[in-house]
N, C-alpha and C positions, 0 to 999 in steps of 0.2 A: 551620443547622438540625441540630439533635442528637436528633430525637425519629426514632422510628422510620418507615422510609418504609413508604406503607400498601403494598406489594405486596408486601411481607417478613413473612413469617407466623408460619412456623416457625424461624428463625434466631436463635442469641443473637447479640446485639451486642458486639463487642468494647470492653473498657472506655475505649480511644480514638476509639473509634467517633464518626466525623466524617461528614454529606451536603455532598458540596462544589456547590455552583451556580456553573457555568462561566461563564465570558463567554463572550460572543460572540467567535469567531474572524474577525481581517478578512484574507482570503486574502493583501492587499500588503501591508497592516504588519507582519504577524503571522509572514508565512513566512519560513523561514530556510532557504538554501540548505543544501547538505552539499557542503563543498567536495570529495569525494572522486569524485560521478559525477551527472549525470542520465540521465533515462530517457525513451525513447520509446518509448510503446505503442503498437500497429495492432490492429484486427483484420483478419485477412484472411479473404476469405469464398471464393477459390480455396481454399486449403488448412483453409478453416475451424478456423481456430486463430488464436489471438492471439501475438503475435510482442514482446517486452520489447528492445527495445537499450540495452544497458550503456554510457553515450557519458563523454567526459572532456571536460575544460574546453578542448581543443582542438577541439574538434568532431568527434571519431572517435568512429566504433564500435568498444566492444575487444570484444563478446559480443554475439548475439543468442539470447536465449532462449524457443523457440515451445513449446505445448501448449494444452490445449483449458478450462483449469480454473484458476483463480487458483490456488489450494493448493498445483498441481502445478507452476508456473512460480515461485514465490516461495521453494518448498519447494529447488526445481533451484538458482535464483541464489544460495541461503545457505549451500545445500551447495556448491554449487561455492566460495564464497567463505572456506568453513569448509578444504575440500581443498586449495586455491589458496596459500590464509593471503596472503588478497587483502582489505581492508575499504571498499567501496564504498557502502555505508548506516553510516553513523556515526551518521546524526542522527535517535533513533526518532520524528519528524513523520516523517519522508522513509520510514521504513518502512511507517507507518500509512497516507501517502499512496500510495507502491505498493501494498498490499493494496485500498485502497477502487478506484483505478483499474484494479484486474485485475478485483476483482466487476462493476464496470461494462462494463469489455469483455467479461467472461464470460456478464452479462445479455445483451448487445447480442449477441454468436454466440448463443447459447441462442433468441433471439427471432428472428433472419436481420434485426435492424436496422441498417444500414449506417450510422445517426446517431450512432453513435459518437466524442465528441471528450476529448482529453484534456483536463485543466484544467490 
């Protein structure tokens, strides 16, 4: 599709201007680890804050990083890993997926919902 999408009014289109139509994402074929870290998210409704653990392909945690706001815990682990000159998201799925599971834990404290699960 190269015609203009109707929700675009006032925009010019750039003369490459391309609409891409995604596939569908299949969570097991599709995902790609980062071999550098995964991540376990909680929320906890003691401290009402969501809690990010930084884990390695050993099964340690080398970081936990709590606050109450996706922004403010994605914002901490970049910086820290920017200060650190530490790179544990290599792979931007893996960052995309961190972001979408902070708004969801940060729904889930925002509503007092305990039904909180990672994916």
């Amino acid at each position: 599709m190269t015609e203009r999408p109707r929700w675009v009014k006032d925009k010019t289109l750039h003369k490459d201007f391309e609409a891409i139509q995604c596939k569908t994402y299949d969570d097991y074929k599709d995902h790609k680890n980062d071999n550098n870290c995964y991540t376990l998210i909680k929320v906890d409704f003691e401290s009402w804050e969501i809690h990010v653990a930084i884990c390695n392909y050993h099964h340690e945690i080398l970081k936990v990083f709590m606050g109450r706001r996706a922004q403010d815990i994605y914002n901490a682990i970049f910086d820290y890993e920017k200060e650190h000159n530490v790179q544990w998201f290599a792979e931007k799925q893996h960052v995309a997926y961190l972001g979408k599971e902070l708004k969801k834990a940060e729904i889930s404290l925002a509503l007092g919902n305990s039904g909180y699960y990672q994916e």
